[in-house]
C-alpha positions as CSV (number, residue, x, y, z in Angstrom):
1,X,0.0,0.0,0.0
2,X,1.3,3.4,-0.5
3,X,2.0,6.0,1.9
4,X,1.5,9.2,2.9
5,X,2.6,12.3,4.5
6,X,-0.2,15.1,6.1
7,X,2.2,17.9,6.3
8,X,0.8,21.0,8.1
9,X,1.8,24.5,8.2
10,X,0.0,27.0,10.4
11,X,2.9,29.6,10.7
12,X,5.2,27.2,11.4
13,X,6.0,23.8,9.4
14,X,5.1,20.4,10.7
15,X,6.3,17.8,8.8
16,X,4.4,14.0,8.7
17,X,8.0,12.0,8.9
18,X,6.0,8.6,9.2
19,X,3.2,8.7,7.0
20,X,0.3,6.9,7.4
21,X,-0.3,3.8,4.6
22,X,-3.3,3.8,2.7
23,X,-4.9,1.9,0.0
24,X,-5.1,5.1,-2.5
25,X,-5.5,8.5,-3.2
26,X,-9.4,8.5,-2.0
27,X,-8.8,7.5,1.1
28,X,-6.0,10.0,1.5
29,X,-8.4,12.3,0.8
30,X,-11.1,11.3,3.4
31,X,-7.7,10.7,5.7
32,X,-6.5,14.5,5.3
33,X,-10.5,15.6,6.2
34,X,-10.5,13.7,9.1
35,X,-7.0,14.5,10.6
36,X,-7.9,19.0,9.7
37,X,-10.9,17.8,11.7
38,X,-9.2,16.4,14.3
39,X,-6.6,18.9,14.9
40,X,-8.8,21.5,14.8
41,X,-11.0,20.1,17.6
42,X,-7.8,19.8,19.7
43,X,-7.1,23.5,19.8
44,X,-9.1,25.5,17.7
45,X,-7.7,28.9,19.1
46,X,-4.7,28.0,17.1
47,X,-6.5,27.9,14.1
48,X,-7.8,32.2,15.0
49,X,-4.4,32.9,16.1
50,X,-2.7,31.8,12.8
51,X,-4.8,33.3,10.3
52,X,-4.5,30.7,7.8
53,X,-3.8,27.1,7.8
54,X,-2.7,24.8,5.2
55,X,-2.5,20.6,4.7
56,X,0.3,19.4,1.9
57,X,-0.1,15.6,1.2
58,X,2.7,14.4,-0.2
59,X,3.7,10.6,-1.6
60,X,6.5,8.8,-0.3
61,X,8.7,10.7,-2.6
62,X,7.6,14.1,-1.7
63,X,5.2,14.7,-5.0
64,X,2.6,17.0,-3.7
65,X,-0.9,15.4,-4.5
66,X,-2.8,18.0,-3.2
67,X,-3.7,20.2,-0.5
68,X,-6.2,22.3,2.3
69,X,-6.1,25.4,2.9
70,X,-8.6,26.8,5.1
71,X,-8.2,30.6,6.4
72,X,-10.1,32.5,9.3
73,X,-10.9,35.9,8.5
74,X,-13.1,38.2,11.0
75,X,-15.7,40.7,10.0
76,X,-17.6,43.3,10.9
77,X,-21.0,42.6,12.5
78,X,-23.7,43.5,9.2
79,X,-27.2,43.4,8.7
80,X,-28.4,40.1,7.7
81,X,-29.1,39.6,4.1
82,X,-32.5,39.6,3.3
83,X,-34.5,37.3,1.2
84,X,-36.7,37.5,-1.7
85,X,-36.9,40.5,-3.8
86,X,-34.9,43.7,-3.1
């Protein structure tokens, strides 16, 4: 089975050095959700502090398959959007 590597970066670079074997790129996928999930959960302060956040997953080799980004941005409290016509 192939392997591999959830690298995040929030600020500061945290490399996967072990990798986590899977059977393919699908479950990789579901694998990287799951884990952004999960570390969020665990301190999601972090996440505010940082500003952005971003998930590289990587083959054994270091080929980039793809990647998450996900980016907290505050705004000013607004008038709800109203709906139908207008």
């Amino acid at each position: 089975m192939p392997r591999y590597h959830f690298n995040l970066s929030d600020g500061r670079d945290l490399p996967d050095l072990v990798g986590t074997e899977l059977s393919g790129i699908a479950e990789a996928r579901l694998e990287a959700i799951r884990l952004t999930g999960a570390v969020l959960n665990e301190s999601p302060e972090d996440f505010w502090d940082a500003g952005s956040w971003e998930m590289v997953v990587t083959d054994e080799g270091g080929l980039i398959l793809f990647s998450l980004h996900l980016l907290s941005v505050d705004a000013a409290a607004a008038q709800p959007r109203r709906s139908g016509s207008g």
